[in-house]
N, C-alpha and C positions, 0 to 999 in steps of 0.2 A: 221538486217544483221550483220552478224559476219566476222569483217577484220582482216587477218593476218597480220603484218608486221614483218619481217625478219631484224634485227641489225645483225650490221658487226663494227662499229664503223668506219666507211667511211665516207668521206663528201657526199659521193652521198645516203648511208646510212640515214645520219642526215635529208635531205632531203625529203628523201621518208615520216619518222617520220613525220616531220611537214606537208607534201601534206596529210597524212594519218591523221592528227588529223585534220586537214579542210575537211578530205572526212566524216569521221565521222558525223563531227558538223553539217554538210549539209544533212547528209543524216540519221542520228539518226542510229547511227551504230557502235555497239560495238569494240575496239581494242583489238585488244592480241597480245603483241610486243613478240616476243624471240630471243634467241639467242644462233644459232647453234654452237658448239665447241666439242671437243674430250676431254677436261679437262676443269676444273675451275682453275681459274689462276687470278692473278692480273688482266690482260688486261680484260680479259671477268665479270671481278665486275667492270671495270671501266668502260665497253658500258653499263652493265645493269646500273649501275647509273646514264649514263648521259642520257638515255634513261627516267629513274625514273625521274628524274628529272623535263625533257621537258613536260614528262607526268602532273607531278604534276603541273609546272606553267600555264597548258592548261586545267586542272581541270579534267583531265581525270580521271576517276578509273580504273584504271588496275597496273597489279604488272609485271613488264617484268621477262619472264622466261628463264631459262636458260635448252638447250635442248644438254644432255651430248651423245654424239655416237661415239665409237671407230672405226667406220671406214673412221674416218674423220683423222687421223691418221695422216695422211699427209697432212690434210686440202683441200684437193682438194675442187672445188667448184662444181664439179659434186657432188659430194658426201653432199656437203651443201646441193645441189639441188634437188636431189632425199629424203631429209629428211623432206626437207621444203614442199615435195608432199606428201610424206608418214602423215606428219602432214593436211593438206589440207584434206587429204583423210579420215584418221581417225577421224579426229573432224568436218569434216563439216562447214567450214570455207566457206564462200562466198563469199569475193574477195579478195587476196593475192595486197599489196603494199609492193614493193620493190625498192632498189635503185640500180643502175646499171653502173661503170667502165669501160668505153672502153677499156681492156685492149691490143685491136690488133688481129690479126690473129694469130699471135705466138702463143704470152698469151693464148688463148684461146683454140686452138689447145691444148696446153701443158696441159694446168690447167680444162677448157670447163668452162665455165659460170653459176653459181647457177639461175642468172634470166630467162638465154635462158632454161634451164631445166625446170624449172617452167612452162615458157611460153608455152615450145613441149607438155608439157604433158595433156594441156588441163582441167584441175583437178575443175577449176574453173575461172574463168576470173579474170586477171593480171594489172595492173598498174605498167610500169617500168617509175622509176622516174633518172636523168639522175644526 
């Protein structure tokens, strides 16, 4: 089985990471962490690291990637959300773990939710870690 995980460098993020390297260990199941952004920049070496990192102390093999798309532009998390399907879809991933921020009905509204996108789209069955 092949698991996505989605970094954002979020504590609900961080989260998902660790539930995702216990779903693994249990279930002999590949990881592939990435991390959606419209540019590399400081901040996005610093998820991929501490993401490497968690990786490494849990003995995991995986290298966290960084998934560059310009219509993330303004970051919306639609747009996280529909790449993180578009990835689902094209590689054949078999269950997505993510983390997920209540950020409100506004928020939401505003921005829409990378995880509830995930989730509508059906692409593969979802784990939202809180």
């Amino acid at each position: 089985m092949d698991v996505l995980v989605p970094v954002d460098g979020t504590e609900s993020s961080h989260r998902a990471l660790s539930f995702a390297i216990d779903f693994a260990d249990r279930f002999d199941a590949s990881l592939h962490v990435v991390h959606v952004s419209d540019a590399e920049t400081d901040a996005t070496d610093q998820i991929l690291d501490a993401a490497r990192d968690r990786l490494g102390d849990a003995g995991v093999d995986d290298t966290p990637e960084l998934i560059l798309d310009e219509r993330i532009g303004v970051r919306t998390a639609a747009h996280v959300g529909e790449r993180i399907v578009d990835l689902v879809e094209e590689r054949g991933y078999d269950h997505v773990v993510m983390g997920h921020s209540e950020g409100g009905d506004v928020g939401r509204a505003i921005v829409g939710s990378a995880a509830e996108k995930v989730v509508r789209s059906e692409s593969a069955p979802v784990t939202i870690v809180p």
